[in-house]
Structure formats: C-alpha cells, structure tokens
C-alpha positions in Angstrom: 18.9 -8.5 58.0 18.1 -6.5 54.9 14.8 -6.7 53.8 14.3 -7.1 50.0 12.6 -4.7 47.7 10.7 -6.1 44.7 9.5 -3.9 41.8 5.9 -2.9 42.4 4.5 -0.5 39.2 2.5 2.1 40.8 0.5 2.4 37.8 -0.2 1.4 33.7 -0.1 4.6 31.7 -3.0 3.3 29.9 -2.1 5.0 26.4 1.1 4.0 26.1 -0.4 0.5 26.7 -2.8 0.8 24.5 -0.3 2.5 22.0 2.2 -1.0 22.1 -0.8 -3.8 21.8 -2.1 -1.8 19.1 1.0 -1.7 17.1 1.0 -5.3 17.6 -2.1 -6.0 17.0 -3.1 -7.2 13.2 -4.9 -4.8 10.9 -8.5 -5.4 12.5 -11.2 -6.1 9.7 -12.8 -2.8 9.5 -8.9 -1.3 8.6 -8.8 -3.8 6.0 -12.7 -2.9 4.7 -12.2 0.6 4.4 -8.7 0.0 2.1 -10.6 -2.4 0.2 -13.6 -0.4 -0.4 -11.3 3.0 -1.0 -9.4 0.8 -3.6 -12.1 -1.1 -5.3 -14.0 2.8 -5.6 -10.7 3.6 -7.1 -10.9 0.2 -9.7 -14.4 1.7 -10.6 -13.1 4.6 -11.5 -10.3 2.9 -14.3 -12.9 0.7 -15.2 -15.5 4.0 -15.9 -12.0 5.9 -17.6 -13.3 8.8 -15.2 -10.1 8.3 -12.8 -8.9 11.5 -10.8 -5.6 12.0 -9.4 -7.1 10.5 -5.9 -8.5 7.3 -7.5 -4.7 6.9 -8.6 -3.2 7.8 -5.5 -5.5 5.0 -3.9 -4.0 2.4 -6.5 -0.4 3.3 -6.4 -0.3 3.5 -2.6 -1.4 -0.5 -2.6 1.1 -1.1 -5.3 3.7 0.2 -3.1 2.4 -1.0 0.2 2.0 -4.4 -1.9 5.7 -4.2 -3.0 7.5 -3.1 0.0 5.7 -5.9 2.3 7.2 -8.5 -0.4 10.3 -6.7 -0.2 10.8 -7.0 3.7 9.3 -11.0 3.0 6.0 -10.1 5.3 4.5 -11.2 2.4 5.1 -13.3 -0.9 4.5 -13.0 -4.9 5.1 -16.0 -6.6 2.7 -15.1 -9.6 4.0 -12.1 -9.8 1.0 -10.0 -9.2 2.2 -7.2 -7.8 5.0 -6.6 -11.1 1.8 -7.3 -13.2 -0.2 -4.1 -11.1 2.9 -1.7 -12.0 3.1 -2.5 -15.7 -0.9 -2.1 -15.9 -0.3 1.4 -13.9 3.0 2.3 -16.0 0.7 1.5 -19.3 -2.5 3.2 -18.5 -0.6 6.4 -17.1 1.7 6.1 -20.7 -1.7 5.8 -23.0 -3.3 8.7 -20.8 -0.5 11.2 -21.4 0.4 10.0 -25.0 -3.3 9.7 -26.6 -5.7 11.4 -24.1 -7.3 8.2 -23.8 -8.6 7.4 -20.8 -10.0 3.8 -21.0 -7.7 0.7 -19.5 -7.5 -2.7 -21.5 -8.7 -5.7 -19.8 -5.7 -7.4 -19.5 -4.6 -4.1 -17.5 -8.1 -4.0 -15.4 -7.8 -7.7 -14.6 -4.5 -7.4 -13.4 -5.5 -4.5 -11.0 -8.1 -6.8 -9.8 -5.9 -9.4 -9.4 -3.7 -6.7 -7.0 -6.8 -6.2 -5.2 -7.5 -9.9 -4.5 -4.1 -10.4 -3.2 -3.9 -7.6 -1.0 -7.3 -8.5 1.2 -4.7 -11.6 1.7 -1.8 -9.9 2.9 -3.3 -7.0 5.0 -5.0 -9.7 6.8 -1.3 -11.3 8.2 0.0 -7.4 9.1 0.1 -5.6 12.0 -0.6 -2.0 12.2 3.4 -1.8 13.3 5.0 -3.8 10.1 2.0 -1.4 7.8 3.4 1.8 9.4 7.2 1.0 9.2 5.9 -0.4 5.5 5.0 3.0 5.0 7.5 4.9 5.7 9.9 3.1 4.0 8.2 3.5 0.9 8.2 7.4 1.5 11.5 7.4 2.3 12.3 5.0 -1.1 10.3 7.6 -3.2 12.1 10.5 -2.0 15.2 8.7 -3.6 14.1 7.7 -6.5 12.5 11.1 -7.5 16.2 12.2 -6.3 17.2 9.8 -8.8 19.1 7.8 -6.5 17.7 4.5 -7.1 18.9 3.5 -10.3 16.6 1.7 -12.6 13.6 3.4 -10.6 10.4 4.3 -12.8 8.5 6.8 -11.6 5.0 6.9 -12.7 3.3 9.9 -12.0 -0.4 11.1 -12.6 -1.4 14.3 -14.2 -4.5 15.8 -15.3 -5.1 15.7 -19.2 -7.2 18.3 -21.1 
C-alpha cells in the first residue's frame, strides 16, 4: 500500500506574510492622521495665501487620490465634492498666475474643506492595496494627459510667482 503524502509547510516566510495582510489590511488610523494633518497644514497655508509648491502638491495628490477611488467605485461622490475641490484648485492656480494674487475666496476654501471632510471618510474604507494600486494609476493617468492623450484633460500645474 502507498502511503499518502500531505503538504506540510516547512516554514512562514514571515515578510512575505506580513507583506500580504498588510496590503489587505485598511489604512490604520495613524496613516490616515498623518494625511489629514499633512493636508489640513496644506489648507492653512491657502487660507494664510503663503502656499508653496508642496502645500499644493499635498492638495492635488488628495484630489487625485479622491478622484481615482470614485472612479474605480471604492468610493462615492454624490454632492459632487471632489469636482467642486478641482474647480477651487483650477481657480486659485488661474488667479495666482493671472494677477499675482495669492489669497483663495471662501467659496474656494470651503470647498477644499469640504474635500478634506470627505476624504477622512473614504481613507477610512481603503486598504493600503486599493491606495497603492490608486496611486499608480493616477501616475500612470498623468503621464497621459501631460502626453496629451486624455482628451479633455486639464492639467493644473503650480509655479512659483514673483
């Protein structure tokens, strides 16, 4: 008779385990407390008009991250929030370049607080796989539209005034 063998591991690789349950783990709260406090820094500045090109990163990276989660339906805009946070963006950059002027309207501020509200919701129903594959997609979709592949694309950019 034939004795049968059963699969047995040896061994975990504990990092690769480690690795997988964090990818599917949700963002934990201190993930989600250092983006909020790096974005509501970032508000501050806006609010202050003393902005840098970091404070703006901070802001459009959550737009995008914002977006692209809707997009892949991880997450939902029904008041439109997140279109509201580009067009404040879009018009603060436009008055910047055009006038110099540095200062955001309220309507524009509220709406980046509104942005900010939402997103403490949504980060809290991701895991650090979806925000990673979130991310990437959203460099790979800003590669093409500064290709000028995507039509109908804006691309708002930040650049030091004099």
């Amino acid at each position: 008779m034939r004795k049968r063998s059963t699969y047995r591991p040896r061994g975990i690789n504990r990092t690769a385990h480690l690795v997988a349950i964090h990818g599917a783990a949700l963002l934990s709260r201190d993930d989600r407390t250092v983006w909020a406090l790096e974005l509501r820094g970032a508000l501050d500045a806006v609010r202050e008009a003393r902005a840098s090109k970091q404070h703006w990163d901070t802001i459009f990276d959550s737009v995008n991250l914002a977006e692209e989660l809707v997009r892949v339906r991880l997450a939902s805009d029904p008041s439109g929030v997140i279109s509201d946070a580009q067009q404040a963006c879009a018009d603060i950059i436009q008055r910047m370049q055009t006038t110099g002027t540095r200062a955001a309207r309220a309507g524009e501020l509220a709406a980046l607080w509104d942005l900010e509200a939402a997103m403490i919701d949504i980060l809290a129903t991701v895991t650090h796989a979806e925000r990673f594959r979130a991310e990437e997609r959203i460099r790979a979709r800003t590669r093409a539209a500064l290709a000028g592949k995507i039509p109908g694309a804006i691309v708002v950019e930040y650049r030091e005034t004099a």
